[in-house]
Every structure is written in C-alpha cells, then in structure tokens.
C-alpha positions in Angstrom: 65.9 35.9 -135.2 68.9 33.5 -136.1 70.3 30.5 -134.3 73.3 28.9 -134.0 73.4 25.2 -135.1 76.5 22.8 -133.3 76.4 19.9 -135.3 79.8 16.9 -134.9 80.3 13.8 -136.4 82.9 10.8 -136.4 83.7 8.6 -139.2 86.5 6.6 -140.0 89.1 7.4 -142.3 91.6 5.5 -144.4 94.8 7.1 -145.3 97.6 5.9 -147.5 100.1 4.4 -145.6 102.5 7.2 -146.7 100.3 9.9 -144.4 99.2 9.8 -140.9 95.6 10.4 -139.9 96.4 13.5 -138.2 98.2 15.8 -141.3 94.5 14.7 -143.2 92.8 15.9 -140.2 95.2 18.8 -140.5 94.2 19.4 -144.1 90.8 19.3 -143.3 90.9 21.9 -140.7 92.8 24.3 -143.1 90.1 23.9 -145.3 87.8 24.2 -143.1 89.3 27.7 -142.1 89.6 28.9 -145.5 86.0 27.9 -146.7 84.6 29.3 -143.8 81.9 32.0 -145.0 82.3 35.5 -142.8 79.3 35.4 -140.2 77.9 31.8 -140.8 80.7 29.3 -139.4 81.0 30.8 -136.1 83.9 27.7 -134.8 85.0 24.7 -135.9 87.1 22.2 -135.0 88.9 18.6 -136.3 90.0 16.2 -134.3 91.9 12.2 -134.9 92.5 9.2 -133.4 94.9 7.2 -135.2 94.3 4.4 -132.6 90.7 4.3 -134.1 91.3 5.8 -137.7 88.7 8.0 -136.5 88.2 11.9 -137.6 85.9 14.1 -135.8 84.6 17.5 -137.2 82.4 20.0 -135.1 80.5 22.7 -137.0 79.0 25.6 -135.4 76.7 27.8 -137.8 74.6 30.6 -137.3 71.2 30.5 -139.6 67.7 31.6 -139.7 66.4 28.5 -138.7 67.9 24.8 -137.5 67.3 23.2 -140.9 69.2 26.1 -142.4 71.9 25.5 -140.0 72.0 21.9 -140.4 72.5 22.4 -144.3 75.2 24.9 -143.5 77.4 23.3 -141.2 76.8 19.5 -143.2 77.9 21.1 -146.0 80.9 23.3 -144.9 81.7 19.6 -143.3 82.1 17.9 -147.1 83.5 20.6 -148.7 86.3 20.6 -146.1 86.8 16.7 -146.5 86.4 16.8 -150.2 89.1 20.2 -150.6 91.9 18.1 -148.4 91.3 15.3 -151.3 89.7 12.9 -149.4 86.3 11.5 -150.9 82.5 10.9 -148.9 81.0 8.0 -150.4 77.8 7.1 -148.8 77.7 10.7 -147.3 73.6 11.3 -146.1 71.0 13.3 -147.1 70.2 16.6 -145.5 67.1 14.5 -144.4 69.3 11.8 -142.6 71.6 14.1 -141.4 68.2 15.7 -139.4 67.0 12.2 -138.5 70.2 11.6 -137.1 70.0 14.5 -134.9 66.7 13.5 -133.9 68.6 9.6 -133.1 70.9 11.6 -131.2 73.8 9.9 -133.4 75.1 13.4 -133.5 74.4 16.0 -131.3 73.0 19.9 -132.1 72.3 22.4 -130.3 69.4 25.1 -131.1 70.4 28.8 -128.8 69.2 32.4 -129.9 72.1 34.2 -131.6 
C-alpha cells in the first residue's frame, strides 16, 4: 500500500533588492515542476508574501510509508529552493522535519493512495 504525504512550510526569504519575492517564488515553482519525479510528487504549489518576505511551499508525495514521504517531499522542497539559486542554511533534519509534524508546526496528512 502507498500513501500520500502533504507536507507545507513558511520561511522567510531575503531577496536582493534588484528582485521581488514573487519572481524567486516563481523560480522556485518552475523548479519545482521540472524536478518533479513522474508518480511521486503528485502537486505542488509556491506561494509569497512580500508584505511578510514570506515563501510558502506545499508538497504532496506519494510513498510507501509517511517517513518515506516526508523524505520525498522535504527534499523535492530544497532542491527546488537550492535550483532557483537561493541557499537553506539551518535547513532540519529528516528527524526535525518529523518532530515538527508531530509539533504541528507544519501540517501532513497520511490518506491511502
């Protein structure tokens, strides 16, 4: 059986003041897109709020297993960021990115494929 992992986060971002927040966001979605491995990232989406410098990224994955799909979408996540040229210092561990879940910092969602 598989299962399909949602996982979303917000951080803030900080551009150059030659580029808005939104054509990053923009560049992150594209990547997103064009990492996106057929039959595991099943949506995506990335969202900003220049009012905020915030940038929000959902991830939905399908996996064998919510740890699987927590890895998966976490990942697909920082590649994205990190192929629109942007960097992730600080980013967390797999194993903070599932206490976080747990913290309800984030949210996921566990549903048979």
């Amino acid at each position: 059986m598989t299962v399909m992992v949602a996982v979303e986060t917000t951080f803030e971002v900080t551009c150059p003041e030659s580029e808005d927040i939104h054509e990053n966001a923009e560049r992150v979605m594209v990547a997103l897109v064009e990492l996106s491995e057929p039959g595991v990232i099943l949506d995506g989406s990335v969202g900003a709020d220049s009012a905020t410098a915030e940038v929000t990224i959902s991830v939905t994955v399908n996996a064998e297993n919510l740890g699987d799909g927590v890895n998966d979408a976490i990942t697909a996540m920082r590649n994205a960021v990190h192929t629109a040229g942007n960097a992730t210092p600080g980013w967390p561990s797999h194993r903070a990115w599932m206490d976080m879940l747990v913290a309800q910092s984030m949210s996921a969602q566990l549903v048979p494929a």
